[in-house]
C-alpha positions, 0 to 999 in steps of 0.5 A, a space after each residue: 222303565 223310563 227308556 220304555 216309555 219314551 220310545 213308546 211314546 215316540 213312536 205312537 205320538 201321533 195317535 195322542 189325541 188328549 192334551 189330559 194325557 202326560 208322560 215321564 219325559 227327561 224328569 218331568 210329565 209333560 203332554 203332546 203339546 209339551 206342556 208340563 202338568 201343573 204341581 198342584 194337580 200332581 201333588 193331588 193326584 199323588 194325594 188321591 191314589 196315596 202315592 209318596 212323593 219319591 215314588 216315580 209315575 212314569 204316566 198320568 191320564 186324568 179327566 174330570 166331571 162336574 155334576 151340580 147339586 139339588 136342593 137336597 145334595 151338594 155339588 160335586 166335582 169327579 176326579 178320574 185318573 190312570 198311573 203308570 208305575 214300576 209294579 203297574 197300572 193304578 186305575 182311581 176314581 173319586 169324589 170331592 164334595 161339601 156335601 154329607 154323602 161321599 161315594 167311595 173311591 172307584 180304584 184297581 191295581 193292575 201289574 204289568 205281568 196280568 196284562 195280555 193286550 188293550 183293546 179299544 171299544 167305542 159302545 160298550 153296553 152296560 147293560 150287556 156287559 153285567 150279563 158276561 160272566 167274563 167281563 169286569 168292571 171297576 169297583 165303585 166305578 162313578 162313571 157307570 153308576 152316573 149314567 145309569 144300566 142303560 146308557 152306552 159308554 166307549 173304553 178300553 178292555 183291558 184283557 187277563 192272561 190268566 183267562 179270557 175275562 177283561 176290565 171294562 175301563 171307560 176312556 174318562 179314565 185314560 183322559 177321555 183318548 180313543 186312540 191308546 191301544 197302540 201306545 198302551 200295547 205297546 209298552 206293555 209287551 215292552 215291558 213284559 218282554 224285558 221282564 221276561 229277559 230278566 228273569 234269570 238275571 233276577 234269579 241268579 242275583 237272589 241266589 248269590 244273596 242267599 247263598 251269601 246268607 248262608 256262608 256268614 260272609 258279611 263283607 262279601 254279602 254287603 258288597 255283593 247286594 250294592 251291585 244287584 239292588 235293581 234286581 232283586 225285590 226291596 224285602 230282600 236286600 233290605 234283609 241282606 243290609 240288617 242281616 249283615 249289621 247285625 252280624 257286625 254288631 252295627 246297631 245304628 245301621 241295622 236299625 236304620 235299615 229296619 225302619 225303612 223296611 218298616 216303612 215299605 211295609 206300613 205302605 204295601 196292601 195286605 194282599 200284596 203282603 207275599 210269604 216271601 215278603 212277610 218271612 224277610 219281614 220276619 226274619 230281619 224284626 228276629 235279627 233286631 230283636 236279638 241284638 236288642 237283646 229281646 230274646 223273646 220277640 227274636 224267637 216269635 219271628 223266627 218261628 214265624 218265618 219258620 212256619 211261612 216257609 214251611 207252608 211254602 211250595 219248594 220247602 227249604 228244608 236246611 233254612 227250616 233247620 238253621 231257624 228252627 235252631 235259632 228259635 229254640 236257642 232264643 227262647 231257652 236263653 229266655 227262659 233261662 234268664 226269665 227272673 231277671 225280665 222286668 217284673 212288668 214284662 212277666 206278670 201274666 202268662 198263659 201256658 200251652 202246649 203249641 211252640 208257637 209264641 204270643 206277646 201281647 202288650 200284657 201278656 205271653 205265651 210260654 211252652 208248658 213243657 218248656 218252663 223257666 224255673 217258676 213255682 205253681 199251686 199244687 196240680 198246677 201247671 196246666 195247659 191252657 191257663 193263664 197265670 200271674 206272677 206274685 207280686 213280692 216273690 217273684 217266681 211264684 205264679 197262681 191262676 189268675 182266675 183266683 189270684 187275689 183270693 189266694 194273695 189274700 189268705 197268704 197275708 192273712 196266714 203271715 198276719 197270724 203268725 205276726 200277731 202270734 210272735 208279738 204276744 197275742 193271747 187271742 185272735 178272732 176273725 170275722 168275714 165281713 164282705 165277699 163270698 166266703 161270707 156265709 161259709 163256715 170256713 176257718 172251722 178248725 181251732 188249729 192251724 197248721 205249722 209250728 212255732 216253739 215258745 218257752 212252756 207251750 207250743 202253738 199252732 199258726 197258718 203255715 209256719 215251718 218247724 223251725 218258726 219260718 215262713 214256708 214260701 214254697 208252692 204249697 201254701 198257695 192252695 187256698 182252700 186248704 189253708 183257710 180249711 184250717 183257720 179257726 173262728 177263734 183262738 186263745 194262745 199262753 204266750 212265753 217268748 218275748 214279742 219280736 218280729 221274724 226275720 222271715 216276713 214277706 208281706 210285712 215289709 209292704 204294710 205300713 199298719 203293720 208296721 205301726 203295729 209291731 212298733 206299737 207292740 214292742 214300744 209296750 203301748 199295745 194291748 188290743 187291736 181290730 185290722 181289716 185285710 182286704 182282697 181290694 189291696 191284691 188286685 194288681 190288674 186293672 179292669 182295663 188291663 183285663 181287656 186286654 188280656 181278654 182280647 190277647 186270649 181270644 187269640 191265644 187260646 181257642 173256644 171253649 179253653 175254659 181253664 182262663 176263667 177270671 169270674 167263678 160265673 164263667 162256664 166255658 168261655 176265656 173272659 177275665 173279669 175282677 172276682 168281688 172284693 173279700 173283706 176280713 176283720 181280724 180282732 187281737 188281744 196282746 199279753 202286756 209286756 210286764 207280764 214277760 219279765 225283763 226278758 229283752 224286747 226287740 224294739 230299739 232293734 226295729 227301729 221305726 226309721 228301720 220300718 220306713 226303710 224296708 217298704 220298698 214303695 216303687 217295687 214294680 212300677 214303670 216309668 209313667 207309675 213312677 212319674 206319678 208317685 214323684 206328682 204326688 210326693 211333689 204335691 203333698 210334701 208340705 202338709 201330707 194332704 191331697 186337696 180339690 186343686 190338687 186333685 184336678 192337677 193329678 187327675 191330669 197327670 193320670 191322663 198324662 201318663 195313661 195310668 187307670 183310676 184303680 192304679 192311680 188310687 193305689 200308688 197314691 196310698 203308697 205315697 200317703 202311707 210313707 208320709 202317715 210316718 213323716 208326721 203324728 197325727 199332732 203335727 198333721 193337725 198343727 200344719 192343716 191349723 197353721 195353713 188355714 191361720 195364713 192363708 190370706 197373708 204370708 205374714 203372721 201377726 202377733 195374734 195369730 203368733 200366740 194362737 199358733 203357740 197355743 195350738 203347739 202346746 195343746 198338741 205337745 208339740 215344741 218350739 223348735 218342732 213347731 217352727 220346722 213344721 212352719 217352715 216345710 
């Protein structure tokens, strides 16, 4: 391309008129006088058209036009340039002003290969002009839109090889010379020929690579793609490079060579974005995401690159079959080994029937007849529904349309059955907020499942034959659960209280762990317990967005089965169901009354209590970072103040973590410390604080105040100084 220019500009330099004309002259741009054009006007024009720095312009025409401002307008000043690069001709024009008005910039990309001739006109008539419907002008063109329809203006048609229509370019665009034609045809047949001579070359150099693709020969194909690099397009050898990486397990260089394909997409305009291009594209974020060990991304690509070459005109069907192979074996690998993805990776699904995967940055796309081993509801899986993983057992899924309904009657179920094996004589529950408020649910006195006590048997939500927690997918119908609670129950416990070994929830409550230690510590004989449907919501509002934006994408209209609000008729729109509120009231037996049957207590020991609520399940980096925040903060007194709060609101924003979240781990972190401290000890440190909050130095008085306060409390001396001391 540079030898071209050359000679062309060798032979029709006497034909340059314009000192606003520069060419690409042994490495640098210089005009007819020799003159090199200045670094800060070409950085601006690179700046302008948004060409990098590397990128070679082999030809700059530029003129400029100033136009003073009004009282109501601001100067400005008009900038008009031509480039010449490897692909074409960028045409730009545009504005720079202080003014609040900018016009838009004037630009069009021309490639050699659409070039027939150039020609020269001294008084083209805009006005005439708009009436052909085989002539063109420049987009936004400033020129035309300054002088006005009736005005005469000369320039160049630049005519179409496809058909006979031409661009109108005014010659202030080609640094106001009139006598380019020459020059400009010149090099265009030039160009166009030498591209026509090596068009089989080309090729013949794509072929070899491709066939090198096929063969598995890395070696030979890393060589080979060195040699004709200035012959086949950027997308393909970059390919070949992480093609070949991969296959080497090289990571570093595959990924080197990713991102600067990265890089040369992130700057291509989306119509000059070819299938073949994008299937490369495709092809080599596959090959990554494979080494990566990112089964299921690896799949997505391939598949793409599947269908953009079956939409292709030659199909090559054998590549169709070899990527067809690899998508299928990605995602059986997937979902193979679908329970050990990061929770976080799976929590939201929507299930169809099309092979096409979807990942969005909350959800994705799984294969209804292509399933990992996970369990559903009963009637459930459905095609079009989008699902949510439980939150402790892991390869259960429930719609999410319904989801923390159906988590809220399962931790009622396993709270009744708590209640019962620690000795409740009586059980009542009371909605107190939610839309089953009004409805007489919980209507049956028994409940379904059986646990043995010595003299009776008694029935609890759930429980299998053998006193265990049935966790299969059946006890996810809500409705048929609730069906079976009744308003109220009365129980003749004969068993010792003790606490099964089968909970699920239990090990994530605090209060009922407090309760159980009550219970067995004998001290327990009544108890009132709200269960909200609030602590199940694992979604936030934000979240929701998301997914809202995802779905659109994912399901088409009318795919009503998404539904998140029971409002919702036919539309695929998620939004938070309205809180479910439930107290639950209990009466123990005491514990004389069981004899000197041996109670479990020191066998579930409150430090045992502690050490099986797992407070970080589930939680990534930033929630985890926050939790440690405020750990950090509330180490000393268990309390979370208004400077406090202003730090970790920063820490919120930090992280990118919602409010709801944000409140919710900080529940986690506060109920650990609740078994840190009594509720003495809380009172003494807050008294102790405030007593030495204006000196670290405690005098005699407040010493003996501090004293007193310990006794009234019950609190040691020994105790009362390691309270001091945190």
């Amino acid at each position: 391309m540079k030898n071209l220019i050359i000679d062309s500009v060798k032979n029709n330099k006497h034909n340059i008129s314009s000192s606003d004309c520069y060419f690409l002259i042994y490495g640098a741009l210089k005009n007819k006088e020799n003159n090199s054009m200045s670094a800060d006007l070409e950085k601006s024009i690179r700046a302008w058209n948004n060409f990098d720095k590397n990128e070679t312009l082999y030809s700059i025409f530029y003129s400029t036009k100033f136009v003073k401002g009004g009282f109501l307008s601001a100067d400005r000043v008009y900038h008009f340039t031509t480039c010449f690069t490897d692909e074409g001709i960028r045409i730009l024009g545009t504005t720079q002003t202080d003014g609040w008005l900018k016009e838009d910039d004037a630009k069009i990309d021309i490639f050699w290969d659409e070039i027939e001739n150039i020609k020269y006109n001294p008084s083209i008539n805009i006005q005439d002009e708009n009436t052909k419907p085989n002539s063109f002008f420049i987009p936004g063109d400033q020129t035309v839109s300054l002088l006005g329809l009736n005005e005469v203006l000369d320039g160049y048609y630049i005519y179409s090889k496809e058909d006979n229509s031409y661009l109108i370019v005014p010659s202030i665009y080609f640094g106001e010379d009139k006598n380019l034609s020459p020059l400009l045809n010149e090099l265009v047949q030039k160009i166009n020929f030498e591209r026509e001579k090596n068009t089989e070359k080309i090729q013949e150099a794509e072929n070899k690579v491709k066939i090198l693709l096929k063969s598995g020969d890395e070696n030979t194909l890393l060589t080979t793609i060195e040699r004709v690099e200035d012959l086949i397009p950027d997308y393909l050898y970059h390919y070949a490079k992480i093609y070949a990486f991969c296959k080497k397990g090289l990571a570093e260089d595959a990924n080197l060579y990713f991102n600067k394909l990265v890089q040369i997409e992130s700057k291509l305009l989306t119509k000059d974005k070819t299938p073949d291009f994008l299937k490369y594209y495709h092809l080599s974020k596959a090959e990554i995401d494979c080494l990566n060990g990112s089964l299921y991304s690896s799949a997505q690509n391939f598949y793409e690159a599947k269908e953009i070459e079956a939409s292709s005109e030659n199909v090559d069907y054998e590549f169709i079959q070899k990527i067809d192979n690899k998508y299928q074996q990605l995602y059986q690998g997937y979902i193979d080994n679908f329970e050990q993805v990061n929770y976080n990776d799976r929590k939201i699904i929507t299930l169809t029937k099309q092979e096409k995967l979807y990942e969005g940055e909350h959800l994705k796309v799984l294969n209804v007849n292509m399933l990992p081993q996970i369990k559903f509801p009963v009637s459930h899986p459905k095609t079009d529904t989008t699902y949510i993983c439980h939150p402790h057992k892991t390869s259960i899924y429930l719609p999410i349309e319904d989801y923390d309904h159906e988590l809220l009657m399962d931790r009622i179920n396993e709270y009744f059955y708590l209640l019962q094996s620690l000795g409740a004589t009586s059980i009542i529950i009371r909605n107190t907020k939610g839309q089953k408020k009004d409805k007489n649910i919980f209507s049956s006195s028994k409940m379904e499942g059986r646990i043995q006590t010595e003299g009776a048997t008694k029935m609890i939500a759930d429980v299998n034959a053998g006193g265990g927690m049935n966790h299969d997918s059946s006890r996810y119908d809500s409705e048929a659960n609730i069906s079976k609670f009744g308003r109220e129950q009365f129980f003749n416990p004969t068993k010792a209280p003790f606490i099964p070994d089968d909970l699920l929830w239990f090990h994530h409550e605090p209060s009922w762990q407090r309760l159980a230690q009550q219970r067995l510590n004998g001290d327990l004989l009544e108890h009132n317990e709200f269960i909200s449907s609030a602590k199940n919501q694992i979604i936030s509002q934000e979240e929701i967005n998301k997914i809202n934006a995802d779905l659109k994408v994912v399901i088409p209209k009318g795919g009503a089965s998404v539904k998140y609000n029971k409002n919702n008729t036919d539309t695929a729109i998620l939004k938070l169901n309205e809180e479910e509120e439930w107290k639950i009231y209990v009466k123990f037996k005491p514990i004389s009354e069981f004899g000197n049957k041996e109670i479990g207590a020191d066998s579930y020991s409150e430090t045992k209590l502690i050490s099986n609520v797992t407070l970080n399940e589930h939680l990534d980096e930033n929630e985890e970072k926050y939790m440690e925040e405020v750990k950090f903060i509330i180490e000393h007194d268990g309390v979370i103040g208004d400077r406090d709060r202003r730090i970790l609101e920063r820490f919120r924003v930090r992280f990118g973590i919602s409010e709801e979240k944000a409140a919710e781990l900080e529940h986690r972190v506060l109920n650990q410390v609740d078994y840190q401290f009594t509720e003495e000890e809380k009172e003494y440190i807050e008294e102790y604080k405030s007593l030495i909050s204006d000196s670290k130095e405690i005098d005699d008085k407040t010493r003996r105040l501090l004293n007193r306060l310990a006794q009234l409390l019950g609190i040691d001396e020994d105790r009362a100084s390691e309270l001091e001391s945190l």
